[in-house]
Each structure stands twice: as structure tokens, then as C-alpha cells.
MIMI-204850 format. One record per atom (N, C-alpha, C): residue number from 1; atom name; x, z, y. Coordinates in Angstrom, 1 decimal. Example, Ala and Ser with C-alpha at 12.3 -4.5 7.8 and 13.67 -1.06 7.14 Angstrom:
2
 resi name   east     up  north
    1    N   13.2    7.8   -5.7
    1   CA   12.3    7.8   -4.5
    1    C   13.2    7.8   -3.3
    2    N   12.8    7.1   -2.2
    2   CA   13.7    7.1   -1.1
    2    C   12.9    7.9    0.0
//
This chain:
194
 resi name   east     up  north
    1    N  241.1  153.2  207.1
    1   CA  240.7  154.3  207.9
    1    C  239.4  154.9  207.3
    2    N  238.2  153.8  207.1
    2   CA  237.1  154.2  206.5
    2    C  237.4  154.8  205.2
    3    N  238.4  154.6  203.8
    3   CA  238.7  155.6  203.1
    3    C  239.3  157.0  203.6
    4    N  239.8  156.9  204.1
    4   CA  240.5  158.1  204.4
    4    C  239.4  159.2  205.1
    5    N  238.5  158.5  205.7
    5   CA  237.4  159.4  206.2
    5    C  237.0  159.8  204.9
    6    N  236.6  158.8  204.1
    6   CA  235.6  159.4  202.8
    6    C  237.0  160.1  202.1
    7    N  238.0  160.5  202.0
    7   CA  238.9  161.3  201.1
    7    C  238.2  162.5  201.7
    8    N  238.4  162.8  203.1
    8   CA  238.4  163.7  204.0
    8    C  237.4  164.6  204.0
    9    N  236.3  163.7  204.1
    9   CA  234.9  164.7  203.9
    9    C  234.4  165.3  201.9
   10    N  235.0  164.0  201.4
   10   CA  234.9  164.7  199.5
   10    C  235.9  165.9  199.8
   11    N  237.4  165.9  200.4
   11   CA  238.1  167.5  200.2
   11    C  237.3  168.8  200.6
   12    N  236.8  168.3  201.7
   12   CA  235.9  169.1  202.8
   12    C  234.9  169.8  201.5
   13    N  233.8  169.1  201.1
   13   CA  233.3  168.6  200.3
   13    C  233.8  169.9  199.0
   14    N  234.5  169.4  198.8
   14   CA  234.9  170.5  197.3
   14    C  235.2  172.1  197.9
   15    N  236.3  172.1  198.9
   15   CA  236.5  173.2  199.1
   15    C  235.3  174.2  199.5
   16    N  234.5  173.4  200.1
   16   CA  233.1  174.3  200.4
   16    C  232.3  174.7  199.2
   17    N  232.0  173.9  198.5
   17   CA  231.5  174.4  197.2
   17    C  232.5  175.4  196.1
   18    N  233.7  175.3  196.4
   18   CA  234.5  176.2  195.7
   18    C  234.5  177.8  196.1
   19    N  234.3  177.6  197.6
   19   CA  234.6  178.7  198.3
   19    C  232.6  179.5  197.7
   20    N  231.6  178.7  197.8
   20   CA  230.3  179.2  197.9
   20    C  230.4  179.7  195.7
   21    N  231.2  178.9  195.0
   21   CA  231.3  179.8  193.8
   21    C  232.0  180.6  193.8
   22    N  232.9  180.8  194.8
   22   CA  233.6  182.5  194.7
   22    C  232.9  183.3  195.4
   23    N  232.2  183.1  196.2
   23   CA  230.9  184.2  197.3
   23    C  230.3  184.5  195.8
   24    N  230.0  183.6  194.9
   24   CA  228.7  184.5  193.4
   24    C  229.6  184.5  192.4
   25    N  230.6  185.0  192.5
   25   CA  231.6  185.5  191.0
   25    C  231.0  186.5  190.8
   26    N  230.6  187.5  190.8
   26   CA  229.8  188.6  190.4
   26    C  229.5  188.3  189.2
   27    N  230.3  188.0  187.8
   27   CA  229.7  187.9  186.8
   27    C  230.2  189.2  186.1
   28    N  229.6  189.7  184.8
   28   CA  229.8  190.5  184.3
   28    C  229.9  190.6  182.8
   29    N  230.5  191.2  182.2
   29   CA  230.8  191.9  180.6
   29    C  230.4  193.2  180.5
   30    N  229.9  193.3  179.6
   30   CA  229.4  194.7  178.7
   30    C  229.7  195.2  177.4
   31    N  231.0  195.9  177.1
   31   CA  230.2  196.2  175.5
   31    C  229.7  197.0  175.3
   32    N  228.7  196.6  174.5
   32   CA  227.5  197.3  174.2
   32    C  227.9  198.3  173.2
   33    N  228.3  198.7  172.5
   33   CA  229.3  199.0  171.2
   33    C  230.7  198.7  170.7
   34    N  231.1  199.2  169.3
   34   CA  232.0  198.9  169.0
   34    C  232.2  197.4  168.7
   35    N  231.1  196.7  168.1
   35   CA  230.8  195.4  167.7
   35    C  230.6  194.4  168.6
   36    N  229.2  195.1  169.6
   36   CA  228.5  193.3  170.6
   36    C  228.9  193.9  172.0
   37    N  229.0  192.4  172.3
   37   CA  229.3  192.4  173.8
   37    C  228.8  191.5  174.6
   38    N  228.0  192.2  176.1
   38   CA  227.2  191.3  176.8
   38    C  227.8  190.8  177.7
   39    N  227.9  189.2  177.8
   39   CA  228.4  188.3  178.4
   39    C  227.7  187.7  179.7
   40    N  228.4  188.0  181.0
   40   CA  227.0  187.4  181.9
   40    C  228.1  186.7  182.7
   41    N  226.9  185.6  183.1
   41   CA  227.5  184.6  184.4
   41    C  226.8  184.6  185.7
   42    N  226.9  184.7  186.9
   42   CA  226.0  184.5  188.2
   42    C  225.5  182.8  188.2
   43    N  224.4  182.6  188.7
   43   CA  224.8  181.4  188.7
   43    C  224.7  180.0  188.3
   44    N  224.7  180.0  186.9
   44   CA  224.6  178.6  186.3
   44    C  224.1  177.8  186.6
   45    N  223.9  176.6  185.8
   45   CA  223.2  175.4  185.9
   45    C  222.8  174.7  184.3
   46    N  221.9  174.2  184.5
   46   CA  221.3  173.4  183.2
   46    C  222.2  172.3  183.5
   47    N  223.1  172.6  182.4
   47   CA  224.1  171.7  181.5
   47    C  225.3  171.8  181.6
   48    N  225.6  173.2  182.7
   48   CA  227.0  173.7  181.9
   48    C  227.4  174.1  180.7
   49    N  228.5  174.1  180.5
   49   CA  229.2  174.7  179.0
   49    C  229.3  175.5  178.9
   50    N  229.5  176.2  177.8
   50   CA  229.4  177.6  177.3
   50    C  230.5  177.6  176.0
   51    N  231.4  178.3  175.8
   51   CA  232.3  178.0  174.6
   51    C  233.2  178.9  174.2
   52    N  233.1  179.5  172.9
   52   CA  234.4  180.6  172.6
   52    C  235.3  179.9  171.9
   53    N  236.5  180.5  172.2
   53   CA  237.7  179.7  171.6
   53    C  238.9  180.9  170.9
   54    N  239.4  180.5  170.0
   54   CA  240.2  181.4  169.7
   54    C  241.8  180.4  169.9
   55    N  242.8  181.9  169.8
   55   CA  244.1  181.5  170.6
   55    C  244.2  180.4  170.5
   56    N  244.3  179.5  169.2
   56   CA  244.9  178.4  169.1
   56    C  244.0  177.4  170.0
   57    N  243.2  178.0  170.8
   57   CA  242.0  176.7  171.0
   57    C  241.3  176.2  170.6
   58    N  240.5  176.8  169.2
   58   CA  240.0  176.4  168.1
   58    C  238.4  176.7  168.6
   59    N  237.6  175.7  169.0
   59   CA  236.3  176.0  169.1
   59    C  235.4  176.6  168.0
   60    N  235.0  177.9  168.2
   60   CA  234.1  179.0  167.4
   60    C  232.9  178.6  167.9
   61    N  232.4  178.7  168.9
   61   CA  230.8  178.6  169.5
   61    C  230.7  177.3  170.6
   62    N  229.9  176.8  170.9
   62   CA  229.5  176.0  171.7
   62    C  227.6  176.0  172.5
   63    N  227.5  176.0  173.5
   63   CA  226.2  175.5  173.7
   63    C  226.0  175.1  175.2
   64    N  225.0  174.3  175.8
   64   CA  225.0  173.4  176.8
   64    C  224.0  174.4  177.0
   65    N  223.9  174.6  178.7
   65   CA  223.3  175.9  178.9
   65    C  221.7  175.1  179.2
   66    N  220.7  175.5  179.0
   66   CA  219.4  175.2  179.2
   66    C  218.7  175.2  180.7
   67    N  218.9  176.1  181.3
   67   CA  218.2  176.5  182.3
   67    C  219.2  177.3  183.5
   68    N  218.4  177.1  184.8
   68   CA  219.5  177.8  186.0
   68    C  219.4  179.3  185.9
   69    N  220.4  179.8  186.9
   69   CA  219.6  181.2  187.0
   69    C  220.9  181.5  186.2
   70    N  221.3  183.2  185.9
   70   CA  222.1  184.1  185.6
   70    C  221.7  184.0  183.8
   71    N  223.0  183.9  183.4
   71   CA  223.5  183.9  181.8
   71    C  223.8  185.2  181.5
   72    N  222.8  185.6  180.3
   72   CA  223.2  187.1  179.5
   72    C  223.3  186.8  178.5
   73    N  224.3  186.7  177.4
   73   CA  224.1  186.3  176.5
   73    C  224.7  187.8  175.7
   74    N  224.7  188.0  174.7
   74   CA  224.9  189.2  173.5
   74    C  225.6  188.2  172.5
   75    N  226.6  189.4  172.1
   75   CA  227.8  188.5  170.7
   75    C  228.3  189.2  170.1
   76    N  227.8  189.2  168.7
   76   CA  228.5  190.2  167.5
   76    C  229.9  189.2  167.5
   77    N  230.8  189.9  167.9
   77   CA  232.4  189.3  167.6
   77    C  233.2  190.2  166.4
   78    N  232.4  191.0  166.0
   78   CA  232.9  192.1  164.9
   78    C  233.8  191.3  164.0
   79    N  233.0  190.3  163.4
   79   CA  233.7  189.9  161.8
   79    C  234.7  188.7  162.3
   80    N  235.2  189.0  163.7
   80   CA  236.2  187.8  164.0
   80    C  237.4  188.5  163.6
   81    N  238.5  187.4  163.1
   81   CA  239.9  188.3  162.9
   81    C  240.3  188.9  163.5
   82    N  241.6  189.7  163.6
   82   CA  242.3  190.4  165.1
   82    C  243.2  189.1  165.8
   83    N  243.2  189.1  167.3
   83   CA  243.4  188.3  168.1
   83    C  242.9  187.9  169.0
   84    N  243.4  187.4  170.1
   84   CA  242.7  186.7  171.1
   84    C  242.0  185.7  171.6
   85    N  240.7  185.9  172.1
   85   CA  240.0  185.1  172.2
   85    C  239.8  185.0  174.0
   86    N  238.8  183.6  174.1
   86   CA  238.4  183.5  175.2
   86    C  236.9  182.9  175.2
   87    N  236.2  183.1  175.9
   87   CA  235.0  182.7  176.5
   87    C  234.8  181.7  177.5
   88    N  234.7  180.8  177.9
   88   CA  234.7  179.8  178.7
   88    C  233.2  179.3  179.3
   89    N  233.1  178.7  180.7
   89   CA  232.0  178.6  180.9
   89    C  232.4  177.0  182.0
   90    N  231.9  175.8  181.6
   90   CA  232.4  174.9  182.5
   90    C  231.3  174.6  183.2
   91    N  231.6  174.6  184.6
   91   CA  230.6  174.5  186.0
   91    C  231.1  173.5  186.2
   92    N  230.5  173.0  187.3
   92   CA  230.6  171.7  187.8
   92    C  232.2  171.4  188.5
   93    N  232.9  172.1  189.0
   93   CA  233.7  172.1  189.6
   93    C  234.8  173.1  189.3
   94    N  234.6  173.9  188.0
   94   CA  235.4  174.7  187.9
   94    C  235.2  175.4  186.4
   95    N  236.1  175.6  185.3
   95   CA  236.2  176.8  184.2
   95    C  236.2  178.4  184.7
   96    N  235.3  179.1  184.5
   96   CA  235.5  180.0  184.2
   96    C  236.0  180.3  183.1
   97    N  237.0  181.5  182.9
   97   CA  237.4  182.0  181.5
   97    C  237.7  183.4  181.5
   98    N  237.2  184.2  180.7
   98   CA  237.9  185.6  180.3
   98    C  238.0  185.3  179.1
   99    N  238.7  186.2  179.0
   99   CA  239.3  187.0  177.8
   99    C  239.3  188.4  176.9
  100    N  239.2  188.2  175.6
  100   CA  238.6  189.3  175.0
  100    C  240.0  190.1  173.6
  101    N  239.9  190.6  172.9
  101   CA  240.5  191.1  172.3
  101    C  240.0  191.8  170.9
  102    N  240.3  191.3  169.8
  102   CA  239.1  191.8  168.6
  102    C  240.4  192.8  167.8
  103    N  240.6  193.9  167.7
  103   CA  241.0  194.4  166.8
  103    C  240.8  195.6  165.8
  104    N  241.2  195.5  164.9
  104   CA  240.4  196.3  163.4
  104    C  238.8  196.3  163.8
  105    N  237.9  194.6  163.5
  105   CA  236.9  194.8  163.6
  105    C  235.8  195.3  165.1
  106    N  237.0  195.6  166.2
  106   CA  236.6  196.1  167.2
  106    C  236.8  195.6  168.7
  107    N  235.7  195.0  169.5
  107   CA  235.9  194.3  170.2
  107    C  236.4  194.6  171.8
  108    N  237.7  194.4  172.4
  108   CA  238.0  195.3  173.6
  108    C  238.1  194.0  174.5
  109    N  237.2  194.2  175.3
  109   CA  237.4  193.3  176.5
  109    C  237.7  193.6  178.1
  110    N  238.5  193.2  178.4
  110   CA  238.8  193.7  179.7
  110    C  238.5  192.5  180.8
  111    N  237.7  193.6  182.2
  111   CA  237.2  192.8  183.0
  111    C  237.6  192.3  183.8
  112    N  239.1  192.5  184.0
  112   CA  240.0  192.1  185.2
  112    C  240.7  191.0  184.5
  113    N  240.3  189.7  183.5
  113   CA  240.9  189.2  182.3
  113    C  240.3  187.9  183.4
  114    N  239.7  187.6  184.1
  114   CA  239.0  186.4  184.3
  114    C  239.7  185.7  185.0
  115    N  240.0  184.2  184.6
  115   CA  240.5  183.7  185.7
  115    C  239.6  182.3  186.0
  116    N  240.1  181.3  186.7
  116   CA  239.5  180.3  187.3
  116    C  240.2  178.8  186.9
  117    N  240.1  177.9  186.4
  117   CA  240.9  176.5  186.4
  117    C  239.8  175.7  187.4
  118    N  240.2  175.1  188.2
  118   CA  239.5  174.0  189.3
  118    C  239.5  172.7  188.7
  119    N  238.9  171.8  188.5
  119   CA  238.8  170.8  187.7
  119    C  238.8  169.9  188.6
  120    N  239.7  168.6  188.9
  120   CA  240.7  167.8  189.3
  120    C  238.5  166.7  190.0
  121    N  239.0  166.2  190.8
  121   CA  237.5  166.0  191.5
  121    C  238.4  164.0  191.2
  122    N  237.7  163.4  190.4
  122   CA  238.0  161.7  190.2
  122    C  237.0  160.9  190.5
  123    N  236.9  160.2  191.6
  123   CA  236.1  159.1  192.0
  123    C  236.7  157.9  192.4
  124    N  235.4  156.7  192.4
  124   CA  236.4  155.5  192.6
  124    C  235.2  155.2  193.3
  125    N  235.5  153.8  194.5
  125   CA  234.5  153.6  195.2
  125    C  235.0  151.9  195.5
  126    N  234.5  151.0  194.2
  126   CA  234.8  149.7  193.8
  126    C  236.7  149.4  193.7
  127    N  237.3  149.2  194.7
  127   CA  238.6  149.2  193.5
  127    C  239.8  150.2  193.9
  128    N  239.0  151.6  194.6
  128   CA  239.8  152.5  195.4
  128    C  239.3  153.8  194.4
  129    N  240.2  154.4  194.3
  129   CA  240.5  155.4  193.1
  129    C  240.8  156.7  193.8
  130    N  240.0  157.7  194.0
  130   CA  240.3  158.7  194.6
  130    C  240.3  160.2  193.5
  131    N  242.0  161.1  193.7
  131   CA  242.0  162.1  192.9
  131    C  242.3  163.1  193.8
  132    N  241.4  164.3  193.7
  132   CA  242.1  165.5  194.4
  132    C  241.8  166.7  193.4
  133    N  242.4  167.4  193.4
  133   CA  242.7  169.0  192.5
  133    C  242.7  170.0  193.4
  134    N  242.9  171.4  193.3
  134   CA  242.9  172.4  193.7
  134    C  243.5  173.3  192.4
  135    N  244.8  174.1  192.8
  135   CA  245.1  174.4  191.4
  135    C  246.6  175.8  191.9
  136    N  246.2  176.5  192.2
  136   CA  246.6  178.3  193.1
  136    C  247.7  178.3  192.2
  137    N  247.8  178.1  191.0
  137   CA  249.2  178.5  190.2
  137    C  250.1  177.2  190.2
  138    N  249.6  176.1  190.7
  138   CA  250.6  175.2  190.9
  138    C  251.6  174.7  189.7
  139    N  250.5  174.1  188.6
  139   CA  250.7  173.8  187.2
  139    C  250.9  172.3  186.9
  140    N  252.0  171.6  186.7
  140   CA  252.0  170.0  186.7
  140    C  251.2  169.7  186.1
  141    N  250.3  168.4  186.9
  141   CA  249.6  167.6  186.4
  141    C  249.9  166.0  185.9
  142    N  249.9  165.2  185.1
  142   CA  250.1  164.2  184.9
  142    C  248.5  163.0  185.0
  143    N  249.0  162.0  185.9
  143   CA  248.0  160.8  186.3
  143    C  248.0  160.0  185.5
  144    N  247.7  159.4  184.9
  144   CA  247.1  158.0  183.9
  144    C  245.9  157.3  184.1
  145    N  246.4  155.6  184.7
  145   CA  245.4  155.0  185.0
  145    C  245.2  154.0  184.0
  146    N  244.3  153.5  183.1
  146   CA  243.8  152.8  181.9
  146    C  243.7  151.3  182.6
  147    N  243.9  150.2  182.0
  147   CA  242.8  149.1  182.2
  147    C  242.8  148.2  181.0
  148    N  241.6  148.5  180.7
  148   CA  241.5  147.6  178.9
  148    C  242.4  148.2  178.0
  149    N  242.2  149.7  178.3
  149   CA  243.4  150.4  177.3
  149    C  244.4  150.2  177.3
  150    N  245.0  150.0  178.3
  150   CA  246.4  149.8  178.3
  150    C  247.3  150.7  179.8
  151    N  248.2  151.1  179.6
  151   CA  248.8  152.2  180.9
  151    C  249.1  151.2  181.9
  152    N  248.4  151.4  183.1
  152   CA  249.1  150.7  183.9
  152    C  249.8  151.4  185.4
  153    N  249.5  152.8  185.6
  153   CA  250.2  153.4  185.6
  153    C  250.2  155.2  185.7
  154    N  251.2  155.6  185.8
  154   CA  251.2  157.1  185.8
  154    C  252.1  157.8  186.4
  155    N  252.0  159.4  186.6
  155   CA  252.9  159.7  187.5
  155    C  252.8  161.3  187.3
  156    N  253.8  161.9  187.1
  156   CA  253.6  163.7  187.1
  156    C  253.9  164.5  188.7
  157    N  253.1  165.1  188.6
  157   CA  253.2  165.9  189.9
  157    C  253.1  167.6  189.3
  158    N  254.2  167.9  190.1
  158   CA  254.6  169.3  190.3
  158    C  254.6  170.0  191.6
  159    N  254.4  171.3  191.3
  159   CA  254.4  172.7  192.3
  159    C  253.5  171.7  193.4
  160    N  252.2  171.2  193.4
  160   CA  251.4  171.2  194.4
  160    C  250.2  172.3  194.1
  161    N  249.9  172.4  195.3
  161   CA  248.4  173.8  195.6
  161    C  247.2  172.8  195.7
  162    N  247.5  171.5  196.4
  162   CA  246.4  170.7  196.6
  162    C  247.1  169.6  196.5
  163    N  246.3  168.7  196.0
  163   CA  246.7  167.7  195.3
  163    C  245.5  166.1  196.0
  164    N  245.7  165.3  196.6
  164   CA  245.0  164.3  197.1
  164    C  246.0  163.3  197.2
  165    N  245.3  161.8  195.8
  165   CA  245.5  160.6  195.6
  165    C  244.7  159.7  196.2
  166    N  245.2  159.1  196.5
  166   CA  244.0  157.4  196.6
  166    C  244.8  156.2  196.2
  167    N  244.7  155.9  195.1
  167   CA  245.1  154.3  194.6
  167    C  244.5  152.9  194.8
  168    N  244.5  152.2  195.5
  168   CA  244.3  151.2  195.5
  168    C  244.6  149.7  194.4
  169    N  243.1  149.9  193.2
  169   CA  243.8  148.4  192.4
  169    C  242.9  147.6  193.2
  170    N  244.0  146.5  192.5
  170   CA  243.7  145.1  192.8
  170    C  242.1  144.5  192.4
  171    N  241.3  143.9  193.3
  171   CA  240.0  144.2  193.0
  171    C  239.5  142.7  192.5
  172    N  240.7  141.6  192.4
  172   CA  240.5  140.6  191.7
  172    C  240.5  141.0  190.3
  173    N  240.9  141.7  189.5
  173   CA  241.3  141.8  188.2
  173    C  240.2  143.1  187.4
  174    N  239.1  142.1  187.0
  174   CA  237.7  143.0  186.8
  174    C  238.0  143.2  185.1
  175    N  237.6  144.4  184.9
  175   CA  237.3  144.8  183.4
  175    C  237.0  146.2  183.6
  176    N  237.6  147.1  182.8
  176   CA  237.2  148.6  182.0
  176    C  238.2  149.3  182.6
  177    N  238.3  150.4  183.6
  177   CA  239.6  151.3  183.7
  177    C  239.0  152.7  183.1
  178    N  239.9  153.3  183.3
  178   CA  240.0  154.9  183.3
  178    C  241.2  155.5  183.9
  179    N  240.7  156.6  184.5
  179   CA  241.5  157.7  184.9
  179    C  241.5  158.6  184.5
  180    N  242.7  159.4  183.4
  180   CA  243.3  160.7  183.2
  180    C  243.8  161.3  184.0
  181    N  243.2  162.9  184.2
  181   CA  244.3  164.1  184.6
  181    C  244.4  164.7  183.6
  182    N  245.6  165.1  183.4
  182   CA  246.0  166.3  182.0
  182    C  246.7  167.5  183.3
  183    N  246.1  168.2  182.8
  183   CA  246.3  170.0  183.2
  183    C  246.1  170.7  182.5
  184    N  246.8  172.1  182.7
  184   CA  246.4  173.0  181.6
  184    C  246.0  173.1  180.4
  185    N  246.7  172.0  179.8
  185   CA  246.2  172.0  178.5
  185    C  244.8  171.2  178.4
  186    N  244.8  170.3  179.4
  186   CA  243.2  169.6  179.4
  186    C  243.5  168.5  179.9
  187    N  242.4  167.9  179.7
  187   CA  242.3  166.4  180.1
  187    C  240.9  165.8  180.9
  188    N  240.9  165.4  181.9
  188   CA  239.6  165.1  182.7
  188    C  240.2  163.9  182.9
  189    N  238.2  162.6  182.5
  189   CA  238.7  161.2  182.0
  189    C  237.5  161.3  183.1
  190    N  237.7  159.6  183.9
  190   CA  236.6  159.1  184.5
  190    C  237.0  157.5  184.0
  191    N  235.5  157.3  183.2
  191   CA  236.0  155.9  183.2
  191    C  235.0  154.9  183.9
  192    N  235.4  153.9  184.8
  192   CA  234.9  153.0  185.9
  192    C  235.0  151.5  185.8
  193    N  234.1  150.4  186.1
  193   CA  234.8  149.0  185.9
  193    C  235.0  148.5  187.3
  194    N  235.6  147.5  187.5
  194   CA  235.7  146.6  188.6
  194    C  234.7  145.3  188.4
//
């Protein structure tokens, strides 16, 4: 019963904070020209991500943001090939991403391009393993639980909106675990001991 409270109040818990970063989506793009384009976030925090990627997912830029407060950044994307790219910004509970478009040298970005991935919320509290997600497109996720590097178990879940696990290991059997979620093309690891 006492987990189930603490599941209860961590869901509580996320959805509130998810709902208070959609009240400051107010982020914005600019291009400035044919060439640079100003990139803004509402918002941030000292030690979000910051990352351009092109189609294949090939990390082009990276940087760990310094300071709170609203992100302007300016980016000559001119001399990138033609193709699509994305911009990425990882908050604490969630990716931001738009999308941009480079062609003959010329950078077209559209602002209605943004979308949202919710990053899967993994905590353990001694040998109780708690997973919840939030995920509007309802994209399978796959569970993997580690101990001493080895699978002990796993499980794929489909077409859920909301997603809340609690595993119970065995709290005689102490070493090294980890928990995988794989979504979207990603992977979020928490690794924990007993």
C-alpha cells in the first residue's frame, strides 16, 4: 500500500511538472537570413542538453547549457548539406525537438515542426523498481532489467498513453542492476544496487 502511495504521488508528481512545461512552450525560431537562424528556448536549466542532429542521427553540435533563464542561440547552418535536420534540447523530463530544412545552402525552418518526447520517469526505492512514461503517440516501449549484466527480465509494451510499472526484486540477492527503457529510438538507463 505504502508503494503504491509513492507510485501515486511520483505520477501526480510528473504530470504536474509536464503540464507547468507546456504553460512555457513559448519557445521560438528566427531566421535571420538566408544562412543563420535564431534558436530560442523558454525556460532552461543549467545542464540541459543542447544538440543538432542530422537525419541519420549523426550528432553535429552538442553543448550542456550553462545557466537558467531563456536560450538564444544564432547558427550559421549554411555550409550543411541539403537535408534534414533537427535541434534537440533535453530538459529534465522531456526532449524538445524541431526541425529544420537546409536546401541549396539555404536554411528553411518551419515553426509548427516542434514536437515533444516525455522521458520514461525510473526510480527504485531499495528493491522496488518503479517505471512510468507518458507518451501521446503511443510508441512501443521495451523494459530491460540488468543484474551483473545479465537480462533478467524484459517485456514490450504497446499502444499505452500512460505507462506505470512497479517490479518488485528479490532484496536477498545484492549486487549491480540496471533498468532500460528503449523508445523512440532511445534508450533511458538507471543504474541502482541492492
Amino acid at each position: 500500500m505504502k508503494t503504491t502511495k509513492k507510485l501515486v504521488l511520483v505520477v501526480t508528481l510528473m504530470f504536474g511538472t509536464l503540464i507547468s512545461y507546456a504553460n512555457n512552450a513559448n519557445d521560438f525560431n528566427t531566421i535571420l537570413n538566408a544562412k543563420k537562424v535564431r534558436i530560442g528556448f523558454k525556460n532552461v536549466k543549467k545542464g540541459h542538453l543542447l544538440t543538432v542532429k542530422d537525419d541519420n542521427n549523426v550528432q553535429l553540435h552538442s553543448e550542456i547549457i550553462s545557466q537558467k533563464g531563456d536560450l538564444n542561440k544564432i547558427f550559421d547552418f549554411s555550409s550543411l548539406n541539403d537535408g534534414k535536420y533537427t535541434v534537440e534540447l533535453s530538459k529534465d523530463f522531456e526532449i524538445v525537438i524541431k526541425t529544420f530544412n537546409v536546401k541549396n545552402n539555404r536554411v528553411l525552418f518551419n515553426n509548427n515542426s516542434k514536437s515533444v518526447i516525455y522521458k520514461p520517469l525510473i526510480r527504485n526505492d531499495e528493491n522496488i523498481l518503479m517505471i512510468s512514461k507518458i507518451d501521446f503517440n503511443k510508441k512501443p516501449l521495451k523494459i530491460v532489467v540488468y543484474y551483473n549484466n545479465e537480462v533478467i527480465y524484459k517485456e514490450t509494451i504497446e499502444d499505452n498513453t500512460v505507462l506505470n510499472r512497479v517490479y518488485k526484486l528479490n532484496q536477498d540477492i545484492k549486487g549491480e542492476y540496471s533498468a532500460v527503457v528503449y523508445t523512440n529510438n532511445r534508450s533511458y538507463v538507471k543504474n541502482f544496487k541492492i
